[in-house]
N, C-alpha and C positions, 0 to 999 in steps of 0.2 A: 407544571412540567417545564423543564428544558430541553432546547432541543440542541444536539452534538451534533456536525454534520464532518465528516472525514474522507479527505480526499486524498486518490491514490496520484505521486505523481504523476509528471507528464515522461513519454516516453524517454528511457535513458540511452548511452550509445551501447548498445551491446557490440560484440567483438571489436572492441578497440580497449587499448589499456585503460582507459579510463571510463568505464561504466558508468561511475558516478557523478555523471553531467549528463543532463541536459540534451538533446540531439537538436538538431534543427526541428525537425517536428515538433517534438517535446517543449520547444518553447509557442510553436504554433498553438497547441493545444491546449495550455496553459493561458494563454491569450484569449481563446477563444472562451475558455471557462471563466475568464473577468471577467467579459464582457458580458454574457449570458448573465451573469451571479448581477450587474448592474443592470440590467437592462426587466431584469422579474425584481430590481428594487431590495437586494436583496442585503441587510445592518449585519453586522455579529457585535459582539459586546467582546469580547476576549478573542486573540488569535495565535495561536501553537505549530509549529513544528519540528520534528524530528532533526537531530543535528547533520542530518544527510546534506551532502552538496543537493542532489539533485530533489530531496524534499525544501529545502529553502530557496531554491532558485524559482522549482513552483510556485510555490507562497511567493515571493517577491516578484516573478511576472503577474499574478493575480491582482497582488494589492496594486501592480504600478496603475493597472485600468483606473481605478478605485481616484487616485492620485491624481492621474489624468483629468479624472473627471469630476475635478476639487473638492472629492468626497473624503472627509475623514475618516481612518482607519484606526483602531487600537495598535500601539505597539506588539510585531509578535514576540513569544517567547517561547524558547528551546526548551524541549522536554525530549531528551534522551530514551525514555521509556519507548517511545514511538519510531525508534531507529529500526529499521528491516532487519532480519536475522543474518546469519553470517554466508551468507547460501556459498561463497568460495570456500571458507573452512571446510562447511561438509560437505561440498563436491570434493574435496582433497582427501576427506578422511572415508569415506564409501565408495567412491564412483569404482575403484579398481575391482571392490570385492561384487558389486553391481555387475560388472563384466563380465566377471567369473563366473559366475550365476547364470547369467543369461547372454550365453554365443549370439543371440541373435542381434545384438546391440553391436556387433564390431563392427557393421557399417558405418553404422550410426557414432561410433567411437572414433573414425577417421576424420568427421567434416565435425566434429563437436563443437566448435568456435567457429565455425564459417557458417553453417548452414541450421537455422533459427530450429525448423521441424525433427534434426537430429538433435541438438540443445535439445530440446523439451522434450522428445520421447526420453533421455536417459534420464532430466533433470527434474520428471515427476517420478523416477521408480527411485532415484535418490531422495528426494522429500519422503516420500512414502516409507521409508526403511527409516529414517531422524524420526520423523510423528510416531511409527508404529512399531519400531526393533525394538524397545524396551530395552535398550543398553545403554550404559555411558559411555561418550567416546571422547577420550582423553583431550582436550583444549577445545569442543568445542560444548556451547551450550546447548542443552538437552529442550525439546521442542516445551516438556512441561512448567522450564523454567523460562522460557523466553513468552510462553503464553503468563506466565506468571508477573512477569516483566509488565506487559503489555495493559495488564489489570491492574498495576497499581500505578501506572501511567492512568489510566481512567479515571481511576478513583482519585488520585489529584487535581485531574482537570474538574471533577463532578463537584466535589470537594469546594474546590478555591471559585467557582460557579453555581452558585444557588440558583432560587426558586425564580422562575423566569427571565434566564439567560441565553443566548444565543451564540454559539462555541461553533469554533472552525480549527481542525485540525488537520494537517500534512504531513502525509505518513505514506504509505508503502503497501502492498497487496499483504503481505504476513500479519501485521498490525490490525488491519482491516479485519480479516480474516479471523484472527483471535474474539475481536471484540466481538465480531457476529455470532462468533460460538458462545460468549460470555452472554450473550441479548436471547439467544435462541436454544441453547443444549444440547446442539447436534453433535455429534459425536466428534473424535480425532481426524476420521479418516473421511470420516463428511464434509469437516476443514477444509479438508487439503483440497476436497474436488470443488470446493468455494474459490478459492484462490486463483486458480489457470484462467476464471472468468471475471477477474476484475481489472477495467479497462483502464488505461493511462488517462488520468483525470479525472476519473468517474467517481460521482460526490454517493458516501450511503449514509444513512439519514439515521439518530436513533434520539428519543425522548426519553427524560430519563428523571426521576426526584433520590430523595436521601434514601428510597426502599427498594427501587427496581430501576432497571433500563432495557427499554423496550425497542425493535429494529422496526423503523417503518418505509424507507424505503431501502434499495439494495442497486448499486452499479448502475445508477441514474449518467446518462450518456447524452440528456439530449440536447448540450452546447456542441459535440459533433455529429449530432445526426438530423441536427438543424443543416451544415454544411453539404449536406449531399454527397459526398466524398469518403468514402469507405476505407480509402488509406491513411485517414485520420483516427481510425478504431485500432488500436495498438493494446497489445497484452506485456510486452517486456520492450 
């Protein structure tokens, strides 16, 4: 068997124009995850990430530990497949009719970019309506085909990784998320409620040969909870 280990960025900036960087944390955390990953001794044979700002920047705070500590690393390589989904397209394309729907979101529709706990009450009843409305919505991609994506993003990495390799891939809570569904058979909406709880960093683990792949551990956290520091557990 081989084993995949996939890790969710480190926290990004939310409300600011440019989300996809990095925060000062975000590189904390990412730091803290080299170290940890060297310190349990820990090789990969091949290394991946998604062409995201902030999935590469992770991957490259990671390996610099690595560097640091005149350990050789494999060149990484960009796989696209592992890119996050479009979650601004379909905040744009739902969130109004979301409102409509349900008055009791107007508060929550005021501080929507300021304030994290209004974010996320509207921004899991908009995932939930993509994963689970069973409609097309015109420019953006449809949850079936982005989990679709996200599998054959797998199956390349599995593919170009045979029988006793050790893979490291940097991706995103949604990417994450799919695979676990593709390891486990849980349903659409069981997904989704995977997703709100994987942590900035957090490595999940899955083995896998040419017939199956298997999930054996899941939002492994414990380079920040070695630190004692609770404000280092970040979700977005």
């Amino acid at each position: 068997m081989s084993t995949l280990y996939l890790i969710r960025h480190g926290q990004a900036s939310f409300g600011t124009d440019h989300y996809d960087r990095l925060s000062e944390r975000g590189f904390l955390q990412s730091e803290l995850l080299g170290r940890y990953l060297l310190k349990i001794d820990q090789d990969f044979d091949t290394i991946y990430a998604g062409e995201m700002k902030r999935q590469i920047d992770t991957a490259e705070k990671v390996l610099s530990c690595y560097r640091e500590a005149r350990k050789s690393v494999p060149a990484m390589k960009i796989l696209p497949e592992f890119n996050e989904y479009d979650s601004k397209g379909i905040l744009k394309a739902l969130v109004r009719d979301i409102a409509k729907d349900d008055p009791a979101l107007e508060a929550d529709m005021a501080r929507f970019y300021k304030d994290k706990k209004s974010f996320q009450r509207i921004f899991e009843k908009v995932i939930l309506r993509w994963i689970t409305g069973g409609k097309e919505i015109p420019g953006v991609t449809s949850w079936q085909d982005f989990r679709e994506r996200v599998a054959r993003g797998m199956s390349k990495v599995m593919a170009e990784n045979g029988q006793g390799k050790t893979v490291l891939v940097f991706t995103s809570g949604g990417p994450i998320s799919a695979a676990f569904q593709m390891a486990t058979g849980i349903s659409d909406e069981g997904t989704l409620r995977v997703v709100w709880h994987i942590v900035n960093t957090s490595v999940s683990t899955f083995i896998y040969n040419a017939e199956k792949i298997s999930l054996t551990s899941f939002n492994n956290r414990a380079h920040l909870d070695l630190e004692k520091d609770s404000s280092l557990v970040t979700y977005r």
